[in-house]
C-alpha positions as CSV (number, residue, x, y, z in Angstrom):
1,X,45.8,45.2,161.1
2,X,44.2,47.4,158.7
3,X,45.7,50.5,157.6
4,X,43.9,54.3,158.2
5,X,43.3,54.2,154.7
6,X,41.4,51.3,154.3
7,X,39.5,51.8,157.6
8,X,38.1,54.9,156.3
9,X,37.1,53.3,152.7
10,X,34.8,50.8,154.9
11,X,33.3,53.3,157.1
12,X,32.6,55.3,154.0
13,X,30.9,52.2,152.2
14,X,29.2,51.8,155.7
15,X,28.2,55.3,155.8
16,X,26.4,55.3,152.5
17,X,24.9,52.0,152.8
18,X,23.3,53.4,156.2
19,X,22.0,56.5,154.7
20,X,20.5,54.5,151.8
21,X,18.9,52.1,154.5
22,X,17.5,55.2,156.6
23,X,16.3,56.8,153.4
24,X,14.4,53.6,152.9
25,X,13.0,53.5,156.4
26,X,12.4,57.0,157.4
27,X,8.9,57.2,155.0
28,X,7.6,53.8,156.4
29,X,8.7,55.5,160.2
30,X,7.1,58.6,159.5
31,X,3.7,57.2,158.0
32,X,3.3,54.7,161.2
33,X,3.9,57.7,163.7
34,X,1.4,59.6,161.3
35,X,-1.0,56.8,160.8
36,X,-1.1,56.6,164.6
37,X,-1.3,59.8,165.6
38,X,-4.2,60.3,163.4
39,X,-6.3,57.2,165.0
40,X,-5.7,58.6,168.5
């Protein structure tokens, strides 16, 4: 079983990696809510 510790490094590593995938995804999000709001 894994200790605290180490549970808490992996949800860190999680953490960032899901923030850096987000900050990826959030512009290409935004511009096709944009994109079609705009051709309504």
């Amino acid at each position: 079983m894994a200790t605290p510790t180490h549970l808490l490094k992996l949800y860190k590593a999680m953490g960032a990696h899901v923030a850096e995938y987000a900050g990826w995804l959030t512009p290409l999000w935004f511009e096709g809510v944009v994109s079609e709001h705009l051709a309504v």
